[in-house]
C-alpha positions as CSV (number, residue, x, y, z in Angstrom):
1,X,-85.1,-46.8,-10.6
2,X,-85.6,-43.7,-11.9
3,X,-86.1,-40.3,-10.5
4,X,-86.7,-36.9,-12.2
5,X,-85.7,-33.7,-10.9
6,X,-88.1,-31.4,-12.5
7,X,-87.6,-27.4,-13.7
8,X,-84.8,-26.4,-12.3
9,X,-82.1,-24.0,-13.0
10,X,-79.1,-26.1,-14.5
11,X,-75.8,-24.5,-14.2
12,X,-73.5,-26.9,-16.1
13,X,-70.2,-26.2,-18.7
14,X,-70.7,-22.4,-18.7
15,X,-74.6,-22.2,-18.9
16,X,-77.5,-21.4,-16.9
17,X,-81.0,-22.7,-18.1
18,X,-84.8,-24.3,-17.2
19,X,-84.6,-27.7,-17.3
20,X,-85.2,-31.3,-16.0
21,X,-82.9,-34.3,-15.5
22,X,-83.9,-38.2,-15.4
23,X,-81.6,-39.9,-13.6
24,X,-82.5,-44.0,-14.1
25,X,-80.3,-46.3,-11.7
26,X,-76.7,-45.2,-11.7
27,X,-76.7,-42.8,-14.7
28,X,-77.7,-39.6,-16.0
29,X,-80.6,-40.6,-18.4
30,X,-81.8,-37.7,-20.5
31,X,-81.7,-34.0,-19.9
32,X,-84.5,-31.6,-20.9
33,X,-83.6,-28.1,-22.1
34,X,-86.0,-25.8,-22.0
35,X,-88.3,-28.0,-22.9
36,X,-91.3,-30.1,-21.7
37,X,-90.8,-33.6,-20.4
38,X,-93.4,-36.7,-21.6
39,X,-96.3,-36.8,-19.8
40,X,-95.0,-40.9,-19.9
41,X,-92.2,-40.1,-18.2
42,X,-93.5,-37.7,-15.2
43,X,-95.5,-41.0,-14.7
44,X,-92.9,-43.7,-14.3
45,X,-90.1,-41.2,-12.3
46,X,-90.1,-40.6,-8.6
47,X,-90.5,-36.4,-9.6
48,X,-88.3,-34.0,-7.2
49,X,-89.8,-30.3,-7.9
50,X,-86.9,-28.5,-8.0
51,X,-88.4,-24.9,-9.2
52,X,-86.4,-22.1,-7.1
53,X,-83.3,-24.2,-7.0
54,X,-79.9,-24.4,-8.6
55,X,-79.5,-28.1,-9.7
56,X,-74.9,-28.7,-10.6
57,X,-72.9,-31.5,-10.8
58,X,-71.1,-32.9,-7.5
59,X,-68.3,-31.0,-5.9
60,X,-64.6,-32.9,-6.6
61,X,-62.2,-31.9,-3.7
62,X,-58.8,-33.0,-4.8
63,X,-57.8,-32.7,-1.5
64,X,-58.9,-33.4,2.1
65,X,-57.4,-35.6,5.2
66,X,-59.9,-37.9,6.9
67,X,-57.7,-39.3,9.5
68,X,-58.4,-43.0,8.8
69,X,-56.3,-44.5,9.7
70,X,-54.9,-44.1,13.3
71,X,-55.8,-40.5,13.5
72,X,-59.8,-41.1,13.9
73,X,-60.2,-39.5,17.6
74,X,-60.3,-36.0,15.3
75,X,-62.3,-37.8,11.8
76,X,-63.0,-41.1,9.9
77,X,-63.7,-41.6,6.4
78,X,-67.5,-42.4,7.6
79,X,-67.8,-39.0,9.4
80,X,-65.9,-36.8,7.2
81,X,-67.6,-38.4,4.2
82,X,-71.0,-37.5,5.7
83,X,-69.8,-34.1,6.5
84,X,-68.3,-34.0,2.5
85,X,-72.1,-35.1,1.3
86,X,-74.1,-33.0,3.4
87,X,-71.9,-29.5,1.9
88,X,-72.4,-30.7,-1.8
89,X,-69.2,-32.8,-2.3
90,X,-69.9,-36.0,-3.9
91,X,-65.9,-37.7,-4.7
92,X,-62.9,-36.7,-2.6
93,X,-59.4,-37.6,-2.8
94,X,-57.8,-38.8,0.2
95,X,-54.2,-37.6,1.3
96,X,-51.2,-40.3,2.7
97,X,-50.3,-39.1,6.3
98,X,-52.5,-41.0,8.1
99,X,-50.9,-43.4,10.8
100,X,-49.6,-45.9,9.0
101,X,-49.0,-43.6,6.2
102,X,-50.1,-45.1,2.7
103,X,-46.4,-45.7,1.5
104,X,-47.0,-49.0,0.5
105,X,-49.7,-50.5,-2.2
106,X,-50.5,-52.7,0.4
107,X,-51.5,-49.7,3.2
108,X,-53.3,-47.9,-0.1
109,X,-55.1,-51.1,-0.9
110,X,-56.4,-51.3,2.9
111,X,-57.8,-47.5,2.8
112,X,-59.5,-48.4,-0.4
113,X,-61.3,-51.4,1.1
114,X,-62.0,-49.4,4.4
115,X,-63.8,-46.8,2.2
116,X,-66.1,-49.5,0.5
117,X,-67.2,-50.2,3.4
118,X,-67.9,-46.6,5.0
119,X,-67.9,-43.9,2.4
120,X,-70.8,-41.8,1.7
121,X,-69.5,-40.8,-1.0
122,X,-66.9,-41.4,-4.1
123,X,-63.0,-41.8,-3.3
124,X,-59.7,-41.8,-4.3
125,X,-56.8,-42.3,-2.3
126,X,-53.6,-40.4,-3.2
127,X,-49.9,-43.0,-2.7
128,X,-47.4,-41.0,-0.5
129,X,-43.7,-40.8,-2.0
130,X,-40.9,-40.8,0.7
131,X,-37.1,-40.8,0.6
132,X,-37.3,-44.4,0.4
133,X,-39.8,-45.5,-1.4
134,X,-39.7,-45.3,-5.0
135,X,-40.5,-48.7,-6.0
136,X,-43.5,-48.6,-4.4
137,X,-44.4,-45.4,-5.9
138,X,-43.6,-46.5,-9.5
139,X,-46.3,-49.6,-9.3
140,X,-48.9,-47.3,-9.0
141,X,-52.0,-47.8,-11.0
142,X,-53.3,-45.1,-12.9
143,X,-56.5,-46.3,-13.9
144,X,-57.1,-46.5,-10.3
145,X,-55.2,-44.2,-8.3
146,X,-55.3,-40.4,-8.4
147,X,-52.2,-39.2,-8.0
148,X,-49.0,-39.5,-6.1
149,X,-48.4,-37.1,-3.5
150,X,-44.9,-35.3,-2.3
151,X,-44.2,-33.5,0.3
152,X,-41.5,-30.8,-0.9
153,X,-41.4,-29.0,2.7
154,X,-42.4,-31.4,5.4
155,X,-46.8,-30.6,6.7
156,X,-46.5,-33.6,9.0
157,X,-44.9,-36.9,9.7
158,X,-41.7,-37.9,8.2
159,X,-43.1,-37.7,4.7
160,X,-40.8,-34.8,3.7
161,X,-38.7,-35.9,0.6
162,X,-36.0,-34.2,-0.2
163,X,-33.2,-36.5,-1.4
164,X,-32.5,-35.1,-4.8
165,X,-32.0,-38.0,-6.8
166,X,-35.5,-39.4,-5.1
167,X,-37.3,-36.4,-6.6
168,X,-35.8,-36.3,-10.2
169,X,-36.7,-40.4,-10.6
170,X,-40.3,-39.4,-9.2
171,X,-40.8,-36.7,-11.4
172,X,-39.5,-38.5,-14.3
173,X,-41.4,-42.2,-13.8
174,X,-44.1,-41.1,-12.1
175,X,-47.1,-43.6,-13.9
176,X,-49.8,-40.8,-13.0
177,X,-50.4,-37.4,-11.6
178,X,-48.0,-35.7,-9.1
179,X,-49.3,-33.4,-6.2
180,X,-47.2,-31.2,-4.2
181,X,-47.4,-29.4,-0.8
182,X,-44.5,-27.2,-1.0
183,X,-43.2,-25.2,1.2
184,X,-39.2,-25.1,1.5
185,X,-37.8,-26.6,5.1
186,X,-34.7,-25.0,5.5
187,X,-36.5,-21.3,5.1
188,X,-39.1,-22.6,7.5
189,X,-36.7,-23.8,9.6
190,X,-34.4,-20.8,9.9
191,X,-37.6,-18.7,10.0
192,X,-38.9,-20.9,13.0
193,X,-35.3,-20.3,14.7
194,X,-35.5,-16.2,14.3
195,X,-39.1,-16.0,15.9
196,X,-38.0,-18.8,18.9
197,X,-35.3,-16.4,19.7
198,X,-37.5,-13.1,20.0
199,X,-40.5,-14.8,21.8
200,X,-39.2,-18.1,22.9
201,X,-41.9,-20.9,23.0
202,X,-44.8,-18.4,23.0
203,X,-44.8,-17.5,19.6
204,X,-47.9,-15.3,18.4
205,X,-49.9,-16.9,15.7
206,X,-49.7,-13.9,13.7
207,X,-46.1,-14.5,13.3
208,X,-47.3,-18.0,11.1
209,X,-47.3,-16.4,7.8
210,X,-43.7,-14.6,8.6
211,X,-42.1,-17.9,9.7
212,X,-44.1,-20.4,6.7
213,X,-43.4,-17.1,4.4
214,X,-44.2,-16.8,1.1
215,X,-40.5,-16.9,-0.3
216,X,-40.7,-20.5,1.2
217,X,-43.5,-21.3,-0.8
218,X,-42.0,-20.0,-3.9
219,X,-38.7,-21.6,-3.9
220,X,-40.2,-24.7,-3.4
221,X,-42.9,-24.6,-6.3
222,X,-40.5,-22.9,-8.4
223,X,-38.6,-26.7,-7.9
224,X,-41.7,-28.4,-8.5
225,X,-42.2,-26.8,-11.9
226,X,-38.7,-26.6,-13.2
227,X,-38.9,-30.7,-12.4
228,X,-42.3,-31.1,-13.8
229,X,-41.1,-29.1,-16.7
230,X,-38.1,-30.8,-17.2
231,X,-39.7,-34.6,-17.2
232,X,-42.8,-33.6,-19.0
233,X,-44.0,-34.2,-15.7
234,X,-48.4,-33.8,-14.5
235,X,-48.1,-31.9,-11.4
236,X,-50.6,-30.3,-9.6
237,X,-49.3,-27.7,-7.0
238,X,-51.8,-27.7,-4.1
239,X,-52.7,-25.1,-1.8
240,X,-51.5,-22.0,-3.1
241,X,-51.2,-19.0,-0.9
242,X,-48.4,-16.4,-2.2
243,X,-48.9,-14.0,-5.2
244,X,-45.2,-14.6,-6.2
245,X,-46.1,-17.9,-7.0
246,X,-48.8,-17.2,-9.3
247,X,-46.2,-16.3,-12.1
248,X,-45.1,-20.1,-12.2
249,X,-48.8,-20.9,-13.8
250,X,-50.2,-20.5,-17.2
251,X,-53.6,-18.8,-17.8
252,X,-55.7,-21.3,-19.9
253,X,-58.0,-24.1,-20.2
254,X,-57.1,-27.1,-17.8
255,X,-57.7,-29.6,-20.3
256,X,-54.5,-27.6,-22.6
257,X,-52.0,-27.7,-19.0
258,X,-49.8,-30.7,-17.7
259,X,-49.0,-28.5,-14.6
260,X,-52.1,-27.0,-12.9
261,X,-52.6,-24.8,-9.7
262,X,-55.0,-25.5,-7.0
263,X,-56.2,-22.8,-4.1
264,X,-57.7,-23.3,-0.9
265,X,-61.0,-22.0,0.1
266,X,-59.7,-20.6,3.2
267,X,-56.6,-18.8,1.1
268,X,-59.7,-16.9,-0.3
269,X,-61.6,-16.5,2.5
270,X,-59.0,-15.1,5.2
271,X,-56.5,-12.7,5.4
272,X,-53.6,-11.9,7.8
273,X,-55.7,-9.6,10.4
274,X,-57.9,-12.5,10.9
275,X,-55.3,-14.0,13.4
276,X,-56.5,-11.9,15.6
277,X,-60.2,-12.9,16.1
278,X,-59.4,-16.7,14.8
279,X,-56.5,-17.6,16.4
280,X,-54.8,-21.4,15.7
281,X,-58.2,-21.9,14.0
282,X,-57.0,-20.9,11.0
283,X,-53.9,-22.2,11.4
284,X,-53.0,-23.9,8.1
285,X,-49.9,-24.8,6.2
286,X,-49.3,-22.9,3.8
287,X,-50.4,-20.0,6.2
288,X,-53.0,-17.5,5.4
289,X,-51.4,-14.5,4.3
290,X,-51.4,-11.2,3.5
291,X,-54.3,-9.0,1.8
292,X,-52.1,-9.0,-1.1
293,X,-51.4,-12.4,-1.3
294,X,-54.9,-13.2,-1.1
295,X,-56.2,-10.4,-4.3
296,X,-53.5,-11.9,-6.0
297,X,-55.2,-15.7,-5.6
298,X,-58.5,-14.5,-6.4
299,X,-56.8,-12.6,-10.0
300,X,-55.2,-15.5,-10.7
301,X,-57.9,-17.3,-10.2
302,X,-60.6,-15.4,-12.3
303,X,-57.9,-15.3,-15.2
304,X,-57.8,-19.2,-15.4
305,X,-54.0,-19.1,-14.1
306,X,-55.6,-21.2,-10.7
307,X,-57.7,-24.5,-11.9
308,X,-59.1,-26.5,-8.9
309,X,-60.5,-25.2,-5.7
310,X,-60.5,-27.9,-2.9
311,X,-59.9,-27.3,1.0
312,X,-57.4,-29.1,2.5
313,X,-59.9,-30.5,4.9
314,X,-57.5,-31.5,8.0
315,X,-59.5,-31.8,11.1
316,X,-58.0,-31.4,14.9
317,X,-59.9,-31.2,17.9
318,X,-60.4,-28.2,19.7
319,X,-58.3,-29.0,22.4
320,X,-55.6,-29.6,20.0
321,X,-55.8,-26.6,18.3
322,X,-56.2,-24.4,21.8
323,X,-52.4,-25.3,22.3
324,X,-49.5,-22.2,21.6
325,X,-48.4,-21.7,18.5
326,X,-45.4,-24.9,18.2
327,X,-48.2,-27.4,19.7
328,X,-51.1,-26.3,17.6
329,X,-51.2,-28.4,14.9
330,X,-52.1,-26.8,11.2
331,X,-55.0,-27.2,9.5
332,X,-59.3,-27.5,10.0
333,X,-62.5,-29.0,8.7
334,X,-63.4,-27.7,5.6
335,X,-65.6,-29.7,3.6
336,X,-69.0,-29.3,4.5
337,X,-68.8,-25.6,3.5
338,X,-66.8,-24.9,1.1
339,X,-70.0,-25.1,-1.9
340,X,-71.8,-22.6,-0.2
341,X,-68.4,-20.7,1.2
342,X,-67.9,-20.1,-2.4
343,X,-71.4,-19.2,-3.5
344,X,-71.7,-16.9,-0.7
345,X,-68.9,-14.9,-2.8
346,X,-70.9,-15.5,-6.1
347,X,-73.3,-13.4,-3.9
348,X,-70.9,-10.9,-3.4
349,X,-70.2,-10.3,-6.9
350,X,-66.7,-11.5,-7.4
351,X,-67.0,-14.2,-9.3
352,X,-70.3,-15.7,-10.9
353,X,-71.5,-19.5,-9.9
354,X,-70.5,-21.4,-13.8
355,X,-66.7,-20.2,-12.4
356,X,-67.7,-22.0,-9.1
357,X,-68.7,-25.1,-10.7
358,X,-65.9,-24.7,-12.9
359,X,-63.5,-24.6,-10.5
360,X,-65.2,-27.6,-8.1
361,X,-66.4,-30.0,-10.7
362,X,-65.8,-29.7,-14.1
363,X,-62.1,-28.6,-13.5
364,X,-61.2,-31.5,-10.7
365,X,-63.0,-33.9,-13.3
366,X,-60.6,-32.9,-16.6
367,X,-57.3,-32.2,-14.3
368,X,-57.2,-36.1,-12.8
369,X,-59.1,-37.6,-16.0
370,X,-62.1,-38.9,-13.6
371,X,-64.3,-41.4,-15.2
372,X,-68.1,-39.9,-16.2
373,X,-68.2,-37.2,-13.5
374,X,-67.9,-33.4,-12.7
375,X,-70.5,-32.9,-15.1
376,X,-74.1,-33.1,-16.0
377,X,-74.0,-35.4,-19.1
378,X,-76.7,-38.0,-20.5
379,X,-74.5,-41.4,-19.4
380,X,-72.7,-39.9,-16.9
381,X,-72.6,-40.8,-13.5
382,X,-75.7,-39.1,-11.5
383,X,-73.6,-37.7,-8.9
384,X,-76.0,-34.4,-8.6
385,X,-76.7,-31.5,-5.7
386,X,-79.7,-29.2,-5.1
387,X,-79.2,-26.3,-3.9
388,X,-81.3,-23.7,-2.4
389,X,-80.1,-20.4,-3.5
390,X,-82.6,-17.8,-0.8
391,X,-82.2,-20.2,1.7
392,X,-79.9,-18.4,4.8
393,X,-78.2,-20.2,7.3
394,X,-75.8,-20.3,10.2
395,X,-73.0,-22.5,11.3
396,X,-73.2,-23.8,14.4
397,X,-72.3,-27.1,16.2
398,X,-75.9,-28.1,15.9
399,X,-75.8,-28.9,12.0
400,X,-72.4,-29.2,12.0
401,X,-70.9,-33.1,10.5
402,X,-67.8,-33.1,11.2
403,X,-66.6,-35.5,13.8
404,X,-64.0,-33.0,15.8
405,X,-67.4,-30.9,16.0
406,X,-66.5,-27.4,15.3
407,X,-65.7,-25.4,12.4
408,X,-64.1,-21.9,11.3
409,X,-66.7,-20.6,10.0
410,X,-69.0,-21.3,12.8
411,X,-71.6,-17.5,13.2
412,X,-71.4,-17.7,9.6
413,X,-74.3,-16.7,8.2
414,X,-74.4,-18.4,4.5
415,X,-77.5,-17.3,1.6
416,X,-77.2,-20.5,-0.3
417,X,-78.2,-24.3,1.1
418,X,-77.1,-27.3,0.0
419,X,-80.8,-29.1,-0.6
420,X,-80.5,-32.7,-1.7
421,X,-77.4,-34.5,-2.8
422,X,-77.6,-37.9,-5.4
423,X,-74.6,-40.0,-5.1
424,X,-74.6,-42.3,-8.4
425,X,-78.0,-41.8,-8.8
426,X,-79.2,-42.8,-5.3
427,X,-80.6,-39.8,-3.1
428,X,-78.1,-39.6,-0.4
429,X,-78.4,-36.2,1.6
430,X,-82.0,-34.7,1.7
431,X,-82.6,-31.4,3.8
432,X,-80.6,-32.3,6.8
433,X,-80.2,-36.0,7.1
434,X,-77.8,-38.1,5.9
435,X,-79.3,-41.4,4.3
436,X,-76.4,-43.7,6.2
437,X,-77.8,-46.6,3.7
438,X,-75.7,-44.7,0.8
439,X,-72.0,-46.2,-0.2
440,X,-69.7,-43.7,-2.8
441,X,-68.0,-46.0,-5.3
442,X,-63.8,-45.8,-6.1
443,X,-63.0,-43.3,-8.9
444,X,-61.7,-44.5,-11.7
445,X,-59.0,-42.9,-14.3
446,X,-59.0,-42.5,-18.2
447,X,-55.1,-42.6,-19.4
């Protein structure tokens, strides 16, 4: 099979040029550069004009929640991978808290086989660490896993670990990657206690960032590096939302950094006054914070101090998140529009679209060592989006994938469009429709 996308505009490891690239089966074949494919060739390839359009490797998100297991009345893996595909994101990695959790190898092992069957696209699934748990954690694989994740500051479920002597053997065995949420529970909690006081159960939501502060987000990342520092530890801190914290991180290539940052694309999208016209829509943990707090992201990010930008994809229903502010649960879908959420600021000027793919494909690729993707390489995998660059749209429930059906950026008027979407070579998203034939294959590691 092969299949030629034809004079394009290729934005790939820090360059923008004309070219073409032959995809044949699974694998990036050949890539022209400025330069004029065989006539032999146009001949034998299924040819995709793709003149006007920006052609980049498949977005990584190092960080969503598809709810499968247990939780699937707000996502699945099948839905929220279709959503993931149809915004441009062609391999995700797959959070613990589902219901079971995956605490065991033998729960991971099950979500793995679930996503064989179902996944639009490429997966990894991420083994939870609790109090009690350690021996589980430490027979990890990390050809095959991504990463181990800890909850230091409890998002949901009785993940939080925070026995001491659990957290140093962690750090210092872990066989792969450790991922953070951290937030510190005993600020939250007396923060919670001093708002419940003043307002009782009716808590406004613009009191989230005040109670979830940013001094609980530092003291608890501040932990995570000292750890990760002290063990020689990989840790990747996810969802960043405080400007304190930023001085914890090292400006640099990721490739040169065992502990990395990631940020959020609603951390750079929102701001504090937005409670106001959002609500418990954008409800997330961390919390959206200040104006501040959010310049301070976007610096660090441009200055190479931030590595990865994911979403946090977390779907609830509506009617969930309609509840007050202690039965509103945190978080919202994310994934099919964080690509052109991003390149809408390229159009704004504050950052340019290499950084984008950068920060979404190359970076996610180098951080977790991903086998043959995040790039456009000859031999790697063909895991490739089109995107349509003067093509506005709007989000609204119509063309929206996700299974709880609504999103925060719904009115949203975006001036890029994700166009066509290869999956390991295979056309799997074309202008709309989802080609349900399409399976993702499991991510692999190179230690």
């Amino acid at each position: 099979m092969k299949t030629l996308i034809h004079n394009t505009t290729i934005i790939n490891e820090g360059r923008r040029f004309n070219g073409s690239v032959l995809i044949e089966d699974e694998l990036i074949k050949q890539i022209f550069n400025e330069e004029e494919v065989p006539q032999e060739i146009l001949d034998q390839a299924t040819v995709i004009d793709g003149s006007g359009k920006l052609l980049i490797p498949g977005v990584i998100d190092d960080q969503v929640h598809f709810r499968e297991p247990g939780l699937t009345h707000k996502g699945e893996i099948a839905t929220e991978s279709q959503a993931a595909l149809a915004g441009g994101v062609t391999s995700y990695m797959e959070m613990p808290n589902t219901k079971p959790q995956a605490t065991t190898q033998a729960e991971l092992a099950k979500k793995y086989a679930r996503a064989a069957e179902v996944s639009a696209v490429n997966y990894s699934f991420f083994m939870g660490a609790t109090n009690n748990n350690l021996d589980e954690v430490l027979k990890t694989d990390p050809t095959k896993v991504c990463g181990i994740k800890v909850f230091m500051g409890s998002s949901t479920g009785n993940m939080l670990v925070d026995d001491e002597k659990t957290l140093s053997e962690i750090f210092r065995n872990a066989p792969t990657l450790v991922a953070t949420h951290c937030e510190d529970e005993e600020i939250i909690r007396r923060n919670t206690e001093i708002y419940r006081q003043k307002y009782g159960e009716i808590v406004p939501i613009s009191r989230h960032p005040k109670i979830r502060s940013a001094e609980a987000c530092f003291k608890s990342s501040s932990k995570a590096v000292e750890l990760a520092r002290k063990y020689d530890t990989r840790l990747h801190v996810l969802h960043l939302s405080s400007a304190e914290e930023m001085q914890l991180f090292d400006a640099g290539p990721v490739k040169d950094k065992k502990v990395t940052a990631e940020v959020c694309v609603h951390h750079l999208w929102f701001e504090e006054k937005d409670y106001i016209a959002y609500g418990t829509r954008i409800k997330w943990n961390p919390a959206v914070k200040s104006a501040t707090d959010r310049q301070a992201l976007w610096e660090a990010l441009l200055a190479d101090k931030i590595d990865v930008i994911a979403t946090d994809h977390a779907p609830h229903t509506l009617d969930e998140k309609s509840h007050a502010y202690f039965q509103a649960p945190s978080g919202g879908p994310l994934v099919q529009h964080s690509l052109t959420a991003m390149l809408e600021f390229v159009k704004q000027g504050k950052l340019s679209a290499e950084k984008v793919v950068e920060k979404m494909c190359h970076a996610p690729a180098d951080l977790f060592r991903i086998d043959r993707r995040g790039y456009i390489r000859e031999g790697y995998y063909a895991d490739l989006v089109l995107v349509n660059p003067d093509k506005a749209w709007t989000v609204c429930p119509e063309n929206i994938f996700y299974k709880c059906g609504w999103s925060p950026f719904e009115g949203t008027t975006f001036s890029h469009q994700v166009s066509k979407v290869f999956v390991n070579g295979e056309l799997a998203y074309d202008r709309g429709e989802v080609k349900k034939h399409v399976r993702g294959k499991q991510l692999n590691f190179v230690v």
